[in-house]
N, C-alpha and C positions, 0 to 999 in steps of 0.2 A: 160240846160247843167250843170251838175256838177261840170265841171271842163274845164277849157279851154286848160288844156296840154293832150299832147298825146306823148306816148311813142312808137316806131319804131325801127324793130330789124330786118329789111330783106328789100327789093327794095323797101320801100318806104325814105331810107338813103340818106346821100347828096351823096354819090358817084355812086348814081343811076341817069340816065337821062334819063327813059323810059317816057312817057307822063303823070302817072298819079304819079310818082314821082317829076317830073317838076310842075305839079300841085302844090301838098302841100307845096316844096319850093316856089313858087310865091305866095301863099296864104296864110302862117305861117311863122313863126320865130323860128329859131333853136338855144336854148338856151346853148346845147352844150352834150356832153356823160354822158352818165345815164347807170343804170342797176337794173335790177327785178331780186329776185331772182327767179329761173324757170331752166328749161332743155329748150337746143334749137335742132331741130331736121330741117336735110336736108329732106323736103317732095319728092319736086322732084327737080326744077328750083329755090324754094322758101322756105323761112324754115315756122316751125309753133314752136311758143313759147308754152309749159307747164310751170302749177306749178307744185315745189318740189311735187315728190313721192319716194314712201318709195322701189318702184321698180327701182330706179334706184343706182348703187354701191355708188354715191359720193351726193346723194341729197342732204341729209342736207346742203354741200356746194357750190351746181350752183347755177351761175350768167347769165342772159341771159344781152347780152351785146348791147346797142344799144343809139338812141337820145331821146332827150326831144324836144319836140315841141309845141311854143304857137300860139293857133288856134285866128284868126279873127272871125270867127262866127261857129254859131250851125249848117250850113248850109255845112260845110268842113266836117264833121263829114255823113253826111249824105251821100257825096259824094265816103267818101272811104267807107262806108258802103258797097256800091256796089261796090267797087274792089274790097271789101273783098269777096263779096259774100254774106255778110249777113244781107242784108237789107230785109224789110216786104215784099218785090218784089220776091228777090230770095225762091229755092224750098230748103225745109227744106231734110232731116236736114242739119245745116250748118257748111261748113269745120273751120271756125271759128267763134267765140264771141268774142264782145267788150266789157267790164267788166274794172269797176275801179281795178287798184292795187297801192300799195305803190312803189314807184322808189325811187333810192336815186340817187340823181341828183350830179352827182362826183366832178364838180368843187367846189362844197360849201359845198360837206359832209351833206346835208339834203335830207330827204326823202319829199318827194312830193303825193299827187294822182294826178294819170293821166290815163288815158283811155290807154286800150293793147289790142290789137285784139290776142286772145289765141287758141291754135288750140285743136278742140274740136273731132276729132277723136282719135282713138286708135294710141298710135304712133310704137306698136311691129312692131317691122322689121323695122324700118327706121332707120338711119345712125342718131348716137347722135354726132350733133356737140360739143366735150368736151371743148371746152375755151369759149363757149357762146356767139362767134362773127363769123354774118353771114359777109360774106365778096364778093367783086364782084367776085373774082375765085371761089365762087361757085356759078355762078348767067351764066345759062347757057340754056335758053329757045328753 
């Protein structure tokens, strides 16, 4: 593992209680708000975080807004693999990838790496969330 933080920007947040968010809180520690920069987009129930593109009007300056989280072992990582979907198990291709990026970890003003699960499909036609914060009113399964 490269890195023990992970960074979370949709129902795996603390104000998520579905079960495989209750996971990652019983298993890590939440070191507190963070942000990537990126485009965040409503997929459908769930968002999918982008990096900056030159297609979107305000790139240069989105923020996807979300936590930092420090993982206990290699073995958490594996686990949300498969809620993401993107584990050696799942059928390619896959709606997201887990990829180091730099976060800057807000309360202490430093950037960090930490793992992001990034949404790897086309995002045309999806609803761009513009302030880069998934929130539970949009969390509607």
């Amino acid at each position: 593992m490269s890195t023990d933080l992970l960074f979370v920007y949709g129902t795996l947040m603390s104000p998520f209680d579905h079960p495989n968010a209750k996971h990652l809180h019983a298993k890590a520690r939440c070191l507190g708000p963070a942000r990537m920069p990126g485009i965040l987009y409503q997929v459908t129930w769930y968002p999918g975080a982008t990096d900056r593109s030159n297609h979107h009007a305000n790139a240069s300056e989105s923020w996807v807004y979300g936590e930092l989280w420090q993982l206990d072992t290699e073995l958490l990582l594996t686990e949300i693999d498969r809620y993401e979907e993107c584990s050696p198990n799942d059928p390619s291709p896959h709606e997201y990838q887990r990829v180091l990026r730099s976060v800057e970890f807000i309360y202490q003003s430093e950037w960090q790496t930490a793992w992001v699960y990034l949404y790897q499909r086309n995002p045309q036609g999806l609803k761009c969330i513009e302030d880069g914060r998934f929130g539970i009113e949009h969390f509607k399964p």
